[in-house]
C-alpha positions, -999 to +999 in steps of 0.1 A: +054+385+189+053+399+225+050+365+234+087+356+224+103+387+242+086+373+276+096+341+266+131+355+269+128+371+301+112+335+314+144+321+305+164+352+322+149+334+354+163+300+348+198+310+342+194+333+376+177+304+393+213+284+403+224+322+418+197+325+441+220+315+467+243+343+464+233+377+445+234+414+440+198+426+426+200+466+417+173+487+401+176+520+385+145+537+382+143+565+356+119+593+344+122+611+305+108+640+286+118+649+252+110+678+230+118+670+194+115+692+162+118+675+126+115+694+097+106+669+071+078+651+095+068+629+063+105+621+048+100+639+015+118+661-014+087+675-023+086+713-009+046+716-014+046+684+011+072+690+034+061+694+066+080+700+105+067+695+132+077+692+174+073+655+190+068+655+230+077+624+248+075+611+278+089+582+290+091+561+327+112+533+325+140+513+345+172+488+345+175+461+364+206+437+369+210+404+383+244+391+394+256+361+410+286+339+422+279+321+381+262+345+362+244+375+355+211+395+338+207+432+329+165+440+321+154+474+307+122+485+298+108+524+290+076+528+275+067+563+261+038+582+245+043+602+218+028+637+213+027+656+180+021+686+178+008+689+145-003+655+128-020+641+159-029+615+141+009+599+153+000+602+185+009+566+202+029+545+227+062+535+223+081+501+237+118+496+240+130+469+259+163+450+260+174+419+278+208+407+279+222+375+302+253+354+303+255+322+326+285+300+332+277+261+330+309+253+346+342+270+340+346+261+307+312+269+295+296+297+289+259+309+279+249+339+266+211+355+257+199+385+243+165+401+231+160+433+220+123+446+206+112+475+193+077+494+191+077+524+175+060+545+149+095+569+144+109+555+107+146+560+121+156+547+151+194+539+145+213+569+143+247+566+158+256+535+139+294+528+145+287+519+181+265+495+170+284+478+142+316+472+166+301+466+203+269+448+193+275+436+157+250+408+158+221+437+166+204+440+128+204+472+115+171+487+088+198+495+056+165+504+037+141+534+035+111+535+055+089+567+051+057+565+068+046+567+107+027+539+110+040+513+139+062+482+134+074+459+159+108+442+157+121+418+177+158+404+181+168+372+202+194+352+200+216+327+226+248+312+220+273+287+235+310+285+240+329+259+253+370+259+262+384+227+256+424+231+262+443+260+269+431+277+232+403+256+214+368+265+217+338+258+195+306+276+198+267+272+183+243+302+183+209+307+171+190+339+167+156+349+156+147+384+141+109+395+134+095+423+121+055+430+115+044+460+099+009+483+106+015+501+072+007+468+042+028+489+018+060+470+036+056+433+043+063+416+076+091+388+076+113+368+101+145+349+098+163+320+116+202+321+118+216+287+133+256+291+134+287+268+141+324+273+147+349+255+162+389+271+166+419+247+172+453+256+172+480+229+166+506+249+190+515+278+206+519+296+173+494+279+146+458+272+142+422+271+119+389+283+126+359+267+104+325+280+109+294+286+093+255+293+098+224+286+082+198+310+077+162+308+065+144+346+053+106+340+054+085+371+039+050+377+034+048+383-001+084+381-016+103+349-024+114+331+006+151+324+006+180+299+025+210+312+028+239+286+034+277+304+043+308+281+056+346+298+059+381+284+069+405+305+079+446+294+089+453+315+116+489+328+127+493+343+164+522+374+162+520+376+201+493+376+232+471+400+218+475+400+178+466+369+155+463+372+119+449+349+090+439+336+055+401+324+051+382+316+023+341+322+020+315+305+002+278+311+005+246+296-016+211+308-014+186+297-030+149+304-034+119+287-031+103+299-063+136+311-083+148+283-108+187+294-097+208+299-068+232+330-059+267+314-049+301+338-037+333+330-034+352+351-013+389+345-002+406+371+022+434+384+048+427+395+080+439+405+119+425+405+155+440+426+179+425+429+210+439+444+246+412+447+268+414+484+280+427+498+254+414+487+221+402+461+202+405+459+161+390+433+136+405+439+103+395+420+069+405+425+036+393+406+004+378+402-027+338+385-038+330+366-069+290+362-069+278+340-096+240+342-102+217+318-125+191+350-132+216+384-132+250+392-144+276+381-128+297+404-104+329+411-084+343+436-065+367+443-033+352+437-001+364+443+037+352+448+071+372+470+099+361+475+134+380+494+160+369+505+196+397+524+210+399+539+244+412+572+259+411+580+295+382+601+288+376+593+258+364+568+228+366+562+193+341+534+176+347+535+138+338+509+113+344+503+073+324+474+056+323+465+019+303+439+002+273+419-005+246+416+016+206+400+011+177+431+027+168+398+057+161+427+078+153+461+060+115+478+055+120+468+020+126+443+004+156+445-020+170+414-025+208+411-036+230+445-029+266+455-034+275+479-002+302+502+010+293+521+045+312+540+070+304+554+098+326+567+131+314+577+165+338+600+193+326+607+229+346+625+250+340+636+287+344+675+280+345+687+316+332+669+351+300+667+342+297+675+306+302+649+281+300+652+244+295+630+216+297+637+176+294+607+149+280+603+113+275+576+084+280+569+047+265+538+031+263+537-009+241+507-018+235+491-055+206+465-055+211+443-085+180+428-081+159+463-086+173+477-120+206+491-106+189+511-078+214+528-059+207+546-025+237+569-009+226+578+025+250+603+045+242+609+082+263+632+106+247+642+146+263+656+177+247+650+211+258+671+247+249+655+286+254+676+314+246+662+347+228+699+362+223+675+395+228+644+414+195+630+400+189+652+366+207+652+334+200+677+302+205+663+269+206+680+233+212+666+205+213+675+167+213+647+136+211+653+101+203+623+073+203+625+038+188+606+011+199+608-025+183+576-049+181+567-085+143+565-074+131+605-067+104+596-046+131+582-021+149+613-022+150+638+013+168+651+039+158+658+072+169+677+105+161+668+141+170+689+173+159+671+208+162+682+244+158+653+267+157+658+305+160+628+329+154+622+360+170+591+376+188+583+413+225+585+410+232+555+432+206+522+420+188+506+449+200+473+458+197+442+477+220+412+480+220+377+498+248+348+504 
């Protein structure tokens, strides 16, 4: 597992290998410690079992970028241990680390790599999800319940090409790899591969199609191993520089290796880009899914995706609406087929010179056909304060609240968290550069 994230950093190296004759190398050391109290340590709805408890961290770490005349790499890495108070039987490290590096080929080519891993024993680690879902949309995020405090590892690479050809075509093929191995055998360990293709033409200044697709195989531990295949086409219509909308149509198989039947959807839909650079960018699509299944009933039902960043002066708003159908590739659990709507919205705002505040929340309703109408409705809602006290310290608090209200009780709970983080890092990174 550890091997692959290294493997990624190895490669890192290559891309930064044609820059070495001209490059800007900063590091940003940093030190943490967080106090955090949980009243539900254990994630239940049974009051003779409910437990708090504080959880002391502390956690050394750093960033360090890479950027040259062709490309560039951004490497962060903060270990922690983990101190409870109470059930010292948690008591453990903690990894983060996340690589992220783009290299142009020649001007019309660009590569991009990413890895991001995760070892933690902490059941929920995504908690502001809107800035997720609309500034890294690829990253895979756990839509199931995990409820013990054992460790798990997950790891997410991926790399992707795009070439330019002409003033507006482009095509593009990406691959990305997603593992996830679990201490605690009541959840099994899987990994998936997603190859992908697209290519966008247009036929003039005003007219154009996009075809793509991806491949993806889901290989578990115990539960049926699945393929997933998905294709789309989509006309596309530009209204001006920064706004193109379009018509696409979806279609997806999978199929498993010990199921005598195949899932298959049919999707058509409407949709818009609009995009200006400093100011906002909004992906807007609107539709309708027909899944037709050779082992359940048959269902349909809307389905969309929205995704807007906008941005103030001092300000932000990340909000995103999805609807659907989705397959648990990278959950604790293992679902199978579900029928989704979430939502979830982020603000930040810079609240005075050195006080900046953030408030966001979530709602996802999930029905997994596949586990006899199982529904999950998980509503989420934290706010989170930075004031810089110095040059070199910051003081964080934040509060989150998540809910959990299933057709299974014994997934039932809600929980609180309050956190005070101090940090300790230099306000200007050390640097050197040669050209």
């Amino acid at each position: 597992m550890k091997s692959r994230f290294f493997l990624a950093v190895i490669c890192i190296f290559f891309f930064a290998a044609p820059m070495s004759f001209g490059y800007n190398l900063t590091l940003s050391p940093r030190l943490s410690v967080q106090g955090q109290y949980t009243d539900n340590v254990s994630l239940t709805s049974n009051s003779d079992l409910k437990r708090d408890d504080v959880i002391t961290t502390v956690t050394p770490g750093f960033t360090g970028a890479l950027v040259g005349k062709k490309g560039d790499a951004k490497l962060s890495y903060a270990p922690s241990y983990a101190f409870y108070n109470r059930f010292d039987q948690f008591n453990g490290w903690r990894h983060r680390a996340n690589l992220t590096g783009a290299y142009m080929a020649d001007k019309n080519t660009r590569i991009n790599i990413g890895d991001d891993f995760r070892y933690t024993e902490d059941p929920i680690i995504n908690d502001n999800i809107a800035v997720v879902r609309t500034e890294t949309p690829n990253l895979p995020i756990d839509t199931t319940e995990r409820k013990t405090r054992r460790v798990y590892i997950k790891n997410f690479a991926n790399a992707d090409l795009t070439h330019q050809f002409g003033k507006y075509h482009s095509f593009r093929l990406g691959y990305a790899y997603y593992l996830l191995n679990n201490d605690d055998p009541a959840y099994e360990d899987k990994q998936t591969h997603n190859a992908s293709a697209g290519l966008t033409y247009w036929f003039g200044p005003k007219w154009g199609f996009e075809i793509g697709g991806h491949y993806i195989r889901g290989i578990y531990e115990v539960s049926d191993n699945l393929d997933e295949y998905q294709g789309s086409v989509s006309l596309l219509k530009r209204y001006g520089k920064h706004f193109i909308g379009y018509i696409r149509y979806s279609h997806s198989v999978v199929t498993y290796d010990e199921e005598s039947g195949n899932d298959t959807t049919y999707m058509p839909s409407v949709g818009l880009r609009y995009d200006i650079e400093k100011d906002i960018s909004l992906m807007a699509d609107l539709g309708y899914f027909y899944t037709a299944s050779d082992f359940r009933d048959n269902t349909s039902n809307p389905g969309g995706d929205l995704r807007l960043i906008k941005r103030f002066e001092h300000a932000q708003l990340n909000l995103a609406i999805l609807g659907g159908y989705d397959y648990d590739l990278y959950g604790a659990e293992t679902l199978g087929y579900g029928e989704y709507y979430e939502a979830s919205i982020s603000f930040s705002q810079q609240l005075a010179k050195h006080v900046h505040g953030n408030i966001f929340g979530s709602y996802r309703d999930t029905k997994y056909k596949d586990q006899a109408d199982r529904e999950d409705k998980r509503p989420a809602i934290g706010l989170r304060l930075s004031w810089r006290a110095l040059e070199w310290m910051r003081v964080g608090l934040t509060y989150r609240y998540r809910s959990v209200d299933s057709t299974i009780d014994a997934n039932d709970y809600n929980e609180n968290r309050v956190s005070v983080r101090i940090i300790l890092a230099p306000k200007v990174p050390f640097h050197t550069s040669r050209y």
